[in-house]
N, C-alpha and C positions, 0 to 999 in steps of 0.2 A: 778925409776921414780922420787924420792923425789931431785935424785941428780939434775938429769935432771931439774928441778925446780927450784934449791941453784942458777942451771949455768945461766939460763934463767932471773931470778931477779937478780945474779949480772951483768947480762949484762944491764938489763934495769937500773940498779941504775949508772951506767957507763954511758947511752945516755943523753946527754947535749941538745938535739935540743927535749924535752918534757920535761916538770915537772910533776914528777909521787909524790902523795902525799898517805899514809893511814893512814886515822884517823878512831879511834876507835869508840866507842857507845858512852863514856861520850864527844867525840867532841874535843879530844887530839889527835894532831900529835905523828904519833907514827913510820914514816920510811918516807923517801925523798929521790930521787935520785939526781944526779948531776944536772941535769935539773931546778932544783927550783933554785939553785945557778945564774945558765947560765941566765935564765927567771927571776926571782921576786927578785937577789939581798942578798937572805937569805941563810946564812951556816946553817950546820947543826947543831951546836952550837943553831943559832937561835931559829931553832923552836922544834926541840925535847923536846917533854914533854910541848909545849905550846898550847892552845886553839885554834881551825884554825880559831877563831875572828881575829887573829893577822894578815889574811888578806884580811879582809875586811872592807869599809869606817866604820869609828866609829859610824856613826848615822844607821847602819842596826844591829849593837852587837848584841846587847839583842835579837832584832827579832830572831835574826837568831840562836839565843844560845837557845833561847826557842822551836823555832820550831822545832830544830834540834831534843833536847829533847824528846817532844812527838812524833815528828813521829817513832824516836825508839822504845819506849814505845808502842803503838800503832799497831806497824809493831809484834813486838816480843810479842804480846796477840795476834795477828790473827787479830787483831780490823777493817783491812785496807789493801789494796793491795798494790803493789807496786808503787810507784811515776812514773808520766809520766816522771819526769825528768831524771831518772835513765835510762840511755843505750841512751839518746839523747843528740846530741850534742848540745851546748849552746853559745851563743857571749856575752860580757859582754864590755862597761858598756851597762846597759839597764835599764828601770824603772821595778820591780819587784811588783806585790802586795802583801803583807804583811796584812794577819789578824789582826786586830785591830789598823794597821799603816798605811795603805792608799797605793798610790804607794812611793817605796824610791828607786833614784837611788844604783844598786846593781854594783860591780864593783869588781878589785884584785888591792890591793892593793903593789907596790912594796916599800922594804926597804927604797928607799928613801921618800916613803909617798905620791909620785905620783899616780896618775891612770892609769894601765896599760891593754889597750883592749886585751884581752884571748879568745880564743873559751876554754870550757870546756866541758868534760864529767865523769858521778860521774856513777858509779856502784858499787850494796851490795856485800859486804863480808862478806860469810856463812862458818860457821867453824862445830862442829858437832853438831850431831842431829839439822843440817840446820837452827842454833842457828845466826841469824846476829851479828856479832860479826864486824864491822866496814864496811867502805866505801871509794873504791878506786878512786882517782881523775888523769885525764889525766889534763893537760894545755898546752896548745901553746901560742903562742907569735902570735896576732891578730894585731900588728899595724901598719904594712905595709897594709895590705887589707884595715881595718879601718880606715886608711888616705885613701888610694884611693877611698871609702864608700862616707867618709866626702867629699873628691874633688870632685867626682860626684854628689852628693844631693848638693853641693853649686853651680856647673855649672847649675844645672836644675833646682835651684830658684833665680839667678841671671844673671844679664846683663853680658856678656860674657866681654864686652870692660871696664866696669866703675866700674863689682862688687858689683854694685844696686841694690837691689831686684827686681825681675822682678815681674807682675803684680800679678800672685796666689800666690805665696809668701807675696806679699803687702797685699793682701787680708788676706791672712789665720791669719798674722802675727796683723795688725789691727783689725781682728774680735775678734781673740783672746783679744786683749787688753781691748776693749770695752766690752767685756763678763765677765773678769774679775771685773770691775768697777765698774759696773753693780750688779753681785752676790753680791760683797763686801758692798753695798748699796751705791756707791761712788758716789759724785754728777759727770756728765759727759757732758763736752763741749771739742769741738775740730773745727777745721779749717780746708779746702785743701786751696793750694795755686797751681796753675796751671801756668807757666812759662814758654814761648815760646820767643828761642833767636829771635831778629831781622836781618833780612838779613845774615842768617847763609851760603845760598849758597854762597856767597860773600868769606868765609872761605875754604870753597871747590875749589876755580878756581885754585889752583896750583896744588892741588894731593888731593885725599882720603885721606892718612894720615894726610895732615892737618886737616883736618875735626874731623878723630880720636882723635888727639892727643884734639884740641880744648874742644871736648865733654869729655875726660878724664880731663881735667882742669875745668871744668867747673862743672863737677862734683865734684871733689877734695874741690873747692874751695866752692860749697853746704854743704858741710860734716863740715870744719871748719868756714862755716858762721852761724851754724846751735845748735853748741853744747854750752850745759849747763856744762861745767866744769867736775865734777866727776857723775852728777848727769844724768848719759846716759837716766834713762826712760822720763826724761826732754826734749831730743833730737826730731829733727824732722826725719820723716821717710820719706826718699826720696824714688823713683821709675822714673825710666829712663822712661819714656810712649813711644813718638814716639823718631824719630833722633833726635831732638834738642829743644826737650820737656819734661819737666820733672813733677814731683808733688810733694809737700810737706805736710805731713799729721803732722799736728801740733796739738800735746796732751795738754790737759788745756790749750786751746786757746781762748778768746774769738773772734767775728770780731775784733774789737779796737787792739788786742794783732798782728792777725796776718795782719792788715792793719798798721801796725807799724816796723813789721819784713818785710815787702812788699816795704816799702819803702827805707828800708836800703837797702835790697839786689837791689833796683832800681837803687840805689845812687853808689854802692858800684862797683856792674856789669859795671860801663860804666869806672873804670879802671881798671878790668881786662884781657890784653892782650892773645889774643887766638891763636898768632899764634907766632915767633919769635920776640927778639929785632934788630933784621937786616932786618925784615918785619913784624912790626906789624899790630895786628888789633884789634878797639875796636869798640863796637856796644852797643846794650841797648837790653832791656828786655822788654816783655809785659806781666801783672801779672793778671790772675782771680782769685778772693777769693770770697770761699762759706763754711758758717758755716756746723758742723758736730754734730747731734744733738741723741738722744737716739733711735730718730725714723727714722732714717736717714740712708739711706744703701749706703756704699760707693760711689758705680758709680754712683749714683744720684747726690751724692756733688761733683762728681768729674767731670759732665757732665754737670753741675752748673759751675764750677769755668774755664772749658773749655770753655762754652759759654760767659762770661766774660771775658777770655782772648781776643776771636775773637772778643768782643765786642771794648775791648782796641785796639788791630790792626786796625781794623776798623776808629780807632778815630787818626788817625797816630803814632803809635809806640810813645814807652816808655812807654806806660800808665800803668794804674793799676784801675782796675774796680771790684766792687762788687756785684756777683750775686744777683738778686732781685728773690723774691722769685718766681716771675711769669714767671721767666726766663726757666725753664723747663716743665710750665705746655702744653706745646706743647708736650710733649713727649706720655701725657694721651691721644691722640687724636688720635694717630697712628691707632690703631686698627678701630678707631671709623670712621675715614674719608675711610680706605682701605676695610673697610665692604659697606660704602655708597657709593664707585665706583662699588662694587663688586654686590653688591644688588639693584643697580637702586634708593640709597634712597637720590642720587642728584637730586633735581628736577631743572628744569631749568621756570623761570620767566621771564620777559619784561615788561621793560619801556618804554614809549614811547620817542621821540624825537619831539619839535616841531617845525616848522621856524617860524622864528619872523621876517621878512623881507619880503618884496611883492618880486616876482619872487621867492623863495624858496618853493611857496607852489604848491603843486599838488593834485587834483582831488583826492579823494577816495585813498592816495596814503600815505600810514605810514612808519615811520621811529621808530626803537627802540633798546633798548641795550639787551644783554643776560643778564639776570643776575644769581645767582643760591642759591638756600637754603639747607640745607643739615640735617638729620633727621638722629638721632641718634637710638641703638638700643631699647631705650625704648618708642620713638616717640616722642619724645622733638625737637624740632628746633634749630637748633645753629645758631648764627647770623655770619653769612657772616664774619668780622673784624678778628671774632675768628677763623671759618677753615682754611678760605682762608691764615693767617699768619701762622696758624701753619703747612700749609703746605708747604708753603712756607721755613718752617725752616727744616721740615722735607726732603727735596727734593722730595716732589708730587707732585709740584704747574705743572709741566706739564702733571702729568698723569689727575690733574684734568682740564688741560685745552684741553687735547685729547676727555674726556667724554663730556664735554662743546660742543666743535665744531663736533664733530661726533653725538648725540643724537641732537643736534640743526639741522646740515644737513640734516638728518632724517626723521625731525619733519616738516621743509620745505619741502623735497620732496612727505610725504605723503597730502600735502595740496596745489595742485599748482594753486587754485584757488586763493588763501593767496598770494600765489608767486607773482604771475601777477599783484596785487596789491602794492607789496613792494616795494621801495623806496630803504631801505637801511638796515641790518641787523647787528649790530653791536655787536662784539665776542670781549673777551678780552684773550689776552697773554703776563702772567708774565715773569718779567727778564730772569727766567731759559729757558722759553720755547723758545723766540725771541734770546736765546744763544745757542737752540739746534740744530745740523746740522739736526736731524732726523725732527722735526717739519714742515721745510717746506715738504717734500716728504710726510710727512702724510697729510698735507693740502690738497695737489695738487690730493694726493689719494683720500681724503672724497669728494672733491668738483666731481673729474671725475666718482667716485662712482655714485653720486646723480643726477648730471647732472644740478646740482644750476648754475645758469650764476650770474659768479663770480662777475659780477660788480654792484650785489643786495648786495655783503660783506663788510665789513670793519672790519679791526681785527685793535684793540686799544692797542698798547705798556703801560703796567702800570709797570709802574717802580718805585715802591716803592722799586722791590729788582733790584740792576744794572744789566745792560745787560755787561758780564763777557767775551762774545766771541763777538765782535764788528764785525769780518767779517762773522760768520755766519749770526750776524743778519742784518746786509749789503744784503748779498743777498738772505736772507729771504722777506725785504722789497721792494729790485727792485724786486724778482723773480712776489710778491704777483701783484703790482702796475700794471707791464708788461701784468698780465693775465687780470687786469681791477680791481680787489681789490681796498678798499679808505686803507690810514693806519691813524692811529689818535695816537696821544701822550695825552694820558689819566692822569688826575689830575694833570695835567700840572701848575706849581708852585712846588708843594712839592718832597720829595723824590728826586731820578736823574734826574725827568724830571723837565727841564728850558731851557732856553735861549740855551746851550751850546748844546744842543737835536738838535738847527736845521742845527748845524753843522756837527752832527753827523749823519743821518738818514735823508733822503727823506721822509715828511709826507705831507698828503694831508690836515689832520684835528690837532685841536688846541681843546679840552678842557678842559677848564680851572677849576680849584679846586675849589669844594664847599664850600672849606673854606674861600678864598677870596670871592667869591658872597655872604656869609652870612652874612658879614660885609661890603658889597658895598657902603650901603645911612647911615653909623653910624662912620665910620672908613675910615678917607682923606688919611691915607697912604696906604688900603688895594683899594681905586678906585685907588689910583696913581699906586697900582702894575699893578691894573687889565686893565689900559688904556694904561699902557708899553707894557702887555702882545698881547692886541686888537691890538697898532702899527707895533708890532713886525712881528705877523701872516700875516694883510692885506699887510707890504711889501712885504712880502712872496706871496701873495697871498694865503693863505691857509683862508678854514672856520674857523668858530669859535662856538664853541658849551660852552654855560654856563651849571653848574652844581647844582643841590641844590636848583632851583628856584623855589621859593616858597611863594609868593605871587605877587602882582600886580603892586607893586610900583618899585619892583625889575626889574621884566618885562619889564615897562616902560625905567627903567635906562639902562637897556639894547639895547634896542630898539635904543635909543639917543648915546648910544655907539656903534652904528653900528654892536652889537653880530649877526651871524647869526640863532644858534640855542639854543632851551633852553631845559632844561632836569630837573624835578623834580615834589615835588607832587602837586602845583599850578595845573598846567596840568594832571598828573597822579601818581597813584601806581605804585610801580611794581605789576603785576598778573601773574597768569600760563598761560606761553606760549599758553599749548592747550586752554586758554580758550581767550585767544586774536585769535586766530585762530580761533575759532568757528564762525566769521563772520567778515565781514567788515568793518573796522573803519578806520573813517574819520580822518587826522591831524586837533588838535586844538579843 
């Protein structure tokens, strides 16, 4: 049997595709096969009668010289059972913990001093009376797999085309940083900068690959506009976000620092070429910057610096704007507004409308706008300026103006005594809504629902946010008109709505912004808008409704200005719908 044994280990000391190691109890190589040759670089010469520290990183020695130590000691009193690690297999490098050292990359080291990834496995060698007398080590050669490990974990945290971190990656890799910083008691300021090429489809009209190749240059050219010399943790950390959007997380930044780096790369972007020198192309940037602060969670600064970029687009390209802090307080509202459509805690209000002109008035017969308040979960009021924007930013502004005209139809069919006295009932629909195909079909739906004779309606265009599909809302306004609808271009002056409005859209009504009527009898340039404005509609022929009117002398001025109607708390509040409902009221 013992021969059978001699043949066996000289075979294995003969296999070159394993490194078979045994080292004894004091932690001395004490046999090698050819294998450690083939694998770690070392003759036999080398390690014979040496310490097996000899291959492992110098900064785990001692741990591991010690521990080896006692667990000997330890095992060979009974004191302790056998290590999990013994008969399983192991990959290396890895971070190990270490008793009284914390974790230390653990690792094999080869001859040349390199790190050489290994799977390992260690099992005891018992001699008599079941005496451990040393421990056998298998090794292979890990770094074919461990490069394919590492290719894979770098494909799934980064941008396949540019190499970028992709967004958990960004994340993990930023959090980390900040945590450190933090522990360390380090003071902690940072920046995002948010960068959206302009007119990038423009890159794309010959082939896809242009576009590729573009966004790889453009990349390239972030990475070397970016670094600090030798000093990498200096560096900005980019992340590819969408196709031709990127983000730059700028460490010990303040704003001033990266409204400074914002402008170079503004300056610097408009020469560099994205496409060939036989068909160039060069274009400009739009840059959002929002500070990164201790209390500050990423996507917050980064949804900050986003909405500053669209702010810059907005403002015609090239720009560069800086997130204000109220910039994302729309985002806190989400919940707050999608519970007060959910829970009825919109209420809906009216104002009245009144004419100021003889022939405009009628008998027991009122005129008024919708208007609506909205009640949060604790029962607080929010003022109008605030939902109604932020919903606007959010994309609600039509599911709030669906609640509006469906609970207002409603409210008029359960009172047709109300009805028969109505005049005109005036409903407002924002830019998004007057740009949705679906909007008019749900009109046409609420109105046949109810059985409202549509020519008590008028739905008012407020376009503070633009109307974005011009031929939906084309034939949302003939569709409306056709059935007997008024349409009105609401705060007419500010915002998209002007002069250029009545080229774009068939309106019947005109009114005009409170802002201008508040300065009518004080401000010669705000009467000169408001008698352009008065010219402008009576060629038209269209009404005229003032806004905001609010005392008597106002009135008058109007009056002499030919307005037809006026609207404000002179005349009335706004009150609860139901309780303008509750009886008859007189215009005036």
């Amino acid at each position: 049997m013992d021969s059978y044994k001699e043949h066996i280990w000289q075979a294995l000391q003969e296999l070159d595709t394993n490194a078979l190691i045994f080292v004894d109890t004091e932690g001395v190589i004490r046999d090698i096969n050819n294998g450690v040759t083939e694998i770690l670089g070392y003759s036999i010469e080398d390690l014979i009668g040496r310490d097996i520290e000899i291959l492992i990183p110098p900064a785990v020695k001692q741990a591991h010289k010690d521990l080896y130590a006692k667990y000997v000691k330890l095992r060979n009193n009974g004191e302790i059972s056998q290590s999990k690690i013994i008969g399983a297999q192991r990959f290396f490098p890895e971070n190990v913990n270490f008793p009284n050292h914390g974790q230390i990359r653990m690792a094999a080291i080869h001859k040349n001093q390199q790190e050489l990834p290994i799977s390992l496995t260690i099992n005891e060698v018992r001699g008599e009376a079941d005496l451990l007398i040393g421990f056998f080590a298998i090794i292979q050669n890990n770094s074919q797999q461990h490069q394919l490990q590492q290719t894979l974990s770098h494909q799934s945290s980064h941008d396949s085309l540019t190499g970028l971190m992709n967004w958990h990656e960004y994340d993990v890799k930023i959090s980390a940083l900040k945590n450190r910083r933090l522990a360390a008691g380090e003071e902690y300021q940072a920046a995002i900068l948010y960068l959206d090429v302009d007119y990038f489809k423009t890159v794309n009209y010959f082939s896809r690959s242009c576009g590729d190749q573009a966004i790889k240059k453009i990349a390239t050219w972030l990475l070397n506009s970016t670094r600090h010399g030798n000093n990498r943790d200096a560096d900005a950390m980019i992340n590819r976000f969408l196709a031709d959007e990127f983000i730059l997380y700028l460490p010990d930044t303040s704003l001033a620092g990266a409204l400074s780096l914002a402008r170079r790369l503004k300056t610097d972007f408009q020469t560099l070429n994205l496409r060939t020198t036989a068909q160039p192309y060069l274009t400009s940037l739009c840059i959002g910057i929002a500070p990164v602060t201790e209390s500050t969670i990423l996507h917050e600064a980064v949804t900050q610096a986003s909405g500053a970029c669209s702010v810059a687009k907005s403002k015609g390209r090239n720009k560069i704007v800086v997130a204000k802090a109220e910039d994302t307080s729309h985002l806190q509202l989400e919940p707050t507004i999608y519970n007060a459509l959910s829970n009825k805690r919109l209420m809906l209000y009216a104002q009245k409308i009144v004419p100021l002109l003889p022939g405009n008035s009628g008998k027991n017969r009122i005129s008024y706008e919708i208007l609506s308040r909205m009640e949060d979960e604790s029962g607080n009021m929010l003022p109008p300026p605030v939902f109604i924007t932020a919903a606007e930013k959010l994309g609600m502004a039509t599911k709030l103006d669906e609640y509006v005209i469906e609970n207002t139809l409603a409210q008029l069919r359960k009172n047709p005594d109300h009805v028969s006295n109505l005049s005109r009932c005036s409903i407002n629909l924002s830019g998004d809504s007057a740009s949705s195909e679906r909007m008019l079909s749900f009109i046409i739906e609420q109105i046949e629902s109810t059985g409202i004779d549509p020519r008590k309606l008028c739905f008012e265009l407020t376009e503070t946010q633009q109307i974005h599909d011009s031929e939906a809302a084309m034939e949302l306004v003939v569709q409306l008109r056709e059935m007997g609808c008024k349409i009105a271009f609401d705060d007419f002056g500010i915002g998209y709505s002007n002069y250029q409005s009545f080229s774009r859209l068939p309106v019947d009504i005109v009114k005009i912004d409170g802002s201008y009527i508040n300065k009518l009898l004080e401000n010669p340039q705000a009467r000169a808008d408001v008698e352009g404005m008065i010219h402008s509609a009576k060629s038209r022929a269209l009404e005229i409704v003032a806004e905001y009117v609010e005392n008597e002398a106002i009135v008058v001025a109007l009056k002499n200005l030919g307005v037809d109607y006026a609207q404000g708390y002179y005349y009335a509040k706004p009150v609860p719908l139901e309780d303008l409902m509750g009886g008859t009221i007189t215009e005036g």
